[in-house]
N, C-alpha and C positions, 0 to 999 in steps of 0.2 A: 579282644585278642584271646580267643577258646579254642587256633586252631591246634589241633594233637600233633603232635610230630612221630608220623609212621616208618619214616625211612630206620634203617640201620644204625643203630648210636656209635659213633667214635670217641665217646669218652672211653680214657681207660680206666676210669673205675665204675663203679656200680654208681650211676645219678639217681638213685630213687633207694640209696641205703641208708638211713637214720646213721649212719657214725660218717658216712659223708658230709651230711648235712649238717652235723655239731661241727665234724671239721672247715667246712667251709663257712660259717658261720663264726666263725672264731680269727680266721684265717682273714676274710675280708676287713675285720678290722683291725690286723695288724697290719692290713698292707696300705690299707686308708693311712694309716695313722704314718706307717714311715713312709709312703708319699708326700706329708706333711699337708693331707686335707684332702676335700674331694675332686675341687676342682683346679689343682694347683696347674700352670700350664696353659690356662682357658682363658683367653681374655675375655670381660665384660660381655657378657650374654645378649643379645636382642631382649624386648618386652616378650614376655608369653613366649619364651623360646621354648624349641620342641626338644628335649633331651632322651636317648634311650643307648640305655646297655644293655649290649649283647653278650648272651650266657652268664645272665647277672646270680644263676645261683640261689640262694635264699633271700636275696634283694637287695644286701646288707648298702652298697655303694647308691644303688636307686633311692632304697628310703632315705638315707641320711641327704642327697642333693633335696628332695623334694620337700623333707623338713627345715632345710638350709635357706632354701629360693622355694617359696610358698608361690611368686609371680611363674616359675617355670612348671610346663606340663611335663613328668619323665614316664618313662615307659621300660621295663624290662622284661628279657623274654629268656625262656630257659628249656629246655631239653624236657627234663625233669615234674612231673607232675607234683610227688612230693616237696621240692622246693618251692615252686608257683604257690601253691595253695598256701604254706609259711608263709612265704611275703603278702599276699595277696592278708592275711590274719594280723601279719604285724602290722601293715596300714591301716588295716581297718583299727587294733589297737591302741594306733598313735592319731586316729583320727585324720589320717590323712587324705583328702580327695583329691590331689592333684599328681597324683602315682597308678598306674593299673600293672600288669603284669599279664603275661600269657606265654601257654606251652609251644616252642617251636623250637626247632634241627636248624640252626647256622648254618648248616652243611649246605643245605639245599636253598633255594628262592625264597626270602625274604616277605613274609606276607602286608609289606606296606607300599606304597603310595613313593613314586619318582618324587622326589625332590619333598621331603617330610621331615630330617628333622635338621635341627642348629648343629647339634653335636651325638656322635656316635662312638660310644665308650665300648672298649673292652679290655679284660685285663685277665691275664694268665692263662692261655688256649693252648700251652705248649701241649697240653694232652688232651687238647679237643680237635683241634683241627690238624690232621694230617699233610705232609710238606705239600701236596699234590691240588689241594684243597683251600689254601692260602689267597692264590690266587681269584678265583670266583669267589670268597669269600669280599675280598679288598674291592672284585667288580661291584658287587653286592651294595655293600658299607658305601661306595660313591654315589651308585645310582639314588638314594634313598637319602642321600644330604643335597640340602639345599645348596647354592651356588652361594661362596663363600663360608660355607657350613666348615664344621671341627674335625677331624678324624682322632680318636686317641687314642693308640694303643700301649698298654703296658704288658712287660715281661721282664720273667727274671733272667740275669747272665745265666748263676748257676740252679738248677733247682729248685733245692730245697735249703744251699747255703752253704758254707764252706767254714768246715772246725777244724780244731785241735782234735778231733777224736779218730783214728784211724777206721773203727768201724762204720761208723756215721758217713766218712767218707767213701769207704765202701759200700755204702746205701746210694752216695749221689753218683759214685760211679756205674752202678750195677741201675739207676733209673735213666741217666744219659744214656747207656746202650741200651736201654731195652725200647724206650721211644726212639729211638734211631732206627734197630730194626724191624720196630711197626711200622714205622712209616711216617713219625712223626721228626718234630724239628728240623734244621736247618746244616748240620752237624758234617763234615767230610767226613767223618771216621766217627763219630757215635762216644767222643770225650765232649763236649758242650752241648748246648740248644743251638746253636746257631739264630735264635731269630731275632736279637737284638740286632747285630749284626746285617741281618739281609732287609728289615721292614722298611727303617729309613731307605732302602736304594729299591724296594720296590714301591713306594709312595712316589718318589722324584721320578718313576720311569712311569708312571700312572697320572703324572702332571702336577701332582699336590705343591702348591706352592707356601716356600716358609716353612720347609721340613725342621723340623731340629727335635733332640733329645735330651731329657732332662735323667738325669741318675738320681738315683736315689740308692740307699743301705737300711738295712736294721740291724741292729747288733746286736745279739743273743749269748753272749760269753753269761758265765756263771753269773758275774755281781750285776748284769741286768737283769735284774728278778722281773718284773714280769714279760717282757719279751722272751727271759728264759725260758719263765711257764708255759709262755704259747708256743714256741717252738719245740718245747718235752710234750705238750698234748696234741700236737699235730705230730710228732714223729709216731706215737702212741696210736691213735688211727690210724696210722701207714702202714703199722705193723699187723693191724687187722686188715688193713685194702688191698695193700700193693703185693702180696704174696702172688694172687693168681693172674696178675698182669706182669708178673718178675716169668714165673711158670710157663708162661703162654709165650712169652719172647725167650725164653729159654737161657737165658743168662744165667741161673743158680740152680743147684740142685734143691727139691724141696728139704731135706735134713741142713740146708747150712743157712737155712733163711732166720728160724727165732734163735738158735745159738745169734748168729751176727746182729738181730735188732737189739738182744741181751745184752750183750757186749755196749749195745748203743747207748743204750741203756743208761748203764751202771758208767760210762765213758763221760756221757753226759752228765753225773751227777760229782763229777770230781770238780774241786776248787779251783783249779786252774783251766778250766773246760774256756776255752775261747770260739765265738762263732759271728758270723755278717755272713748277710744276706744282702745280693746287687740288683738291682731294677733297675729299668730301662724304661722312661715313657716317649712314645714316639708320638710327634705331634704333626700334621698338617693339613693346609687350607686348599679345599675345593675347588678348582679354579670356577 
């Protein structure tokens, strides 16, 4: 899998920035970790099943399945040159041969084989895949499972989480509208994501049988220290990314953007600082 992906990128931040890549790297294993594993959800795999995530990022959820289930082939595909080539290096540094990776746009036709794999993972597109774009993505992810095969998607309710910190909140309210009006999520009015909400009812209108969803939370309040930590160095990254994706959907003026991450800041670093974060994993089978 070396094909390049030429089309138009709809990520809304920069995929080929090194503080992306830390951040998603970091990020994937918090959301592993409070999903409670990689394949929680999944019943009992086939022999030699075919496994592949889509817009898998730096690999983080590829590698760890294929370190986990040594018997499964995974495969992950990503946008991103610079993240390909990370994952493709941590394989090779965990010695694993039952993993490849390669650069391709979800957006558009899928460069594999009707009916290829067991199970087709993805998890958090609220800023990859535009509302318009959903669908041919869902045609896509079908055509490419096997008959009885897995579909999984995962997304968050809110964001990036919901605190005690008024500014902070003002970060997850100022990213719900600004992917609302790009063109992203599922939203009436540009206060949520909408796509926990709509995926389950477009799975069932798609045939999938034995829809259902599973929730999940991480709690990031002060006295969880290290989910704290990863959610202060992921807000920490946002505040170098999300600036010219806030500009471009025009929801802040540029002067009130590092005042409010400052705020976030320092909001975040008080003792009574409270925070959770909601997931959504939506599951269903191929007819």
């Amino acid at each position: 899998m070396d094909k390049e992906a030429h089309s138009e990128n709809m990520y809304v931040l920069d995929p080929e920035s090194p503080v992306e890549m830390a951040r998603l790297i970091d990020l994937d294993r918090v959301v592993t970790k409070a999903m409670g594993g990689t394949l929680v959800g999944v019943a009992n795999l086939p022999e030699e099943a075919k496994v592949l995530d889509l817009a898998c990022g730096p690999g983080g959820w590829a590698l760890d399945v294929a370190f986990e289930h040594p018997e499964v082939e995974v495969a992950g595909v990503d946008i991103s040159k610079t993240m390909i080539d990370y994952a493709y290096a941590r394989a090779h540094t965990q010695h694993l041969t039952n993993v490849s990776f390669g650069v391709m746009d979800i957006t558009q036709p899928l460069d594999f084989s009707d009916e290829t794999f067991d199970l087709v993972n993805a998890r958090l597109l609220a800023g990859v895949l535009r509302r318009e774009s959903w669908q041919s993505f869902l045609t896509e992810c079908t055509r490419i499972l096997k008959p009885g095969g897995i579909l999984r998607l995962t997304e968050p309710v809110d964001v990036i989480g919901i605190t005690s910190s008024a500014a902070y909140e003002r970060l997850v309210d100022l990213t719900h509208q600004a992917l609302w009006r790009l063109g992203y999520g599922f939203s009436v009015d540009g206060r949520t994501l909408g796509a926990t909400t709509t995926l389950p009812w477009l799975l069932r209108k798609m045939g999938y049988r034995n829809v259902h969803n599973l929730a999940r939370t991480l709690e990031f309040s002060s006295d969880c220290q290290e989910a704290w930590q990863d959610m202060y160095r992921n807000l920490q990254a946002a505040s170098y990314l999300a600036p010219k994706f806030y500009l471009k959907a025009g929801v802040i003026a540029q002067e009130e953007i590092e005042p409010l991450y400052q705020r976030a800041f320092m909001e975040m670093l008080a003792e009574d600082f409270r925070g959770m974060w909601h997931f959504v994993t939506v599951l269903g089978i191929k007819p």
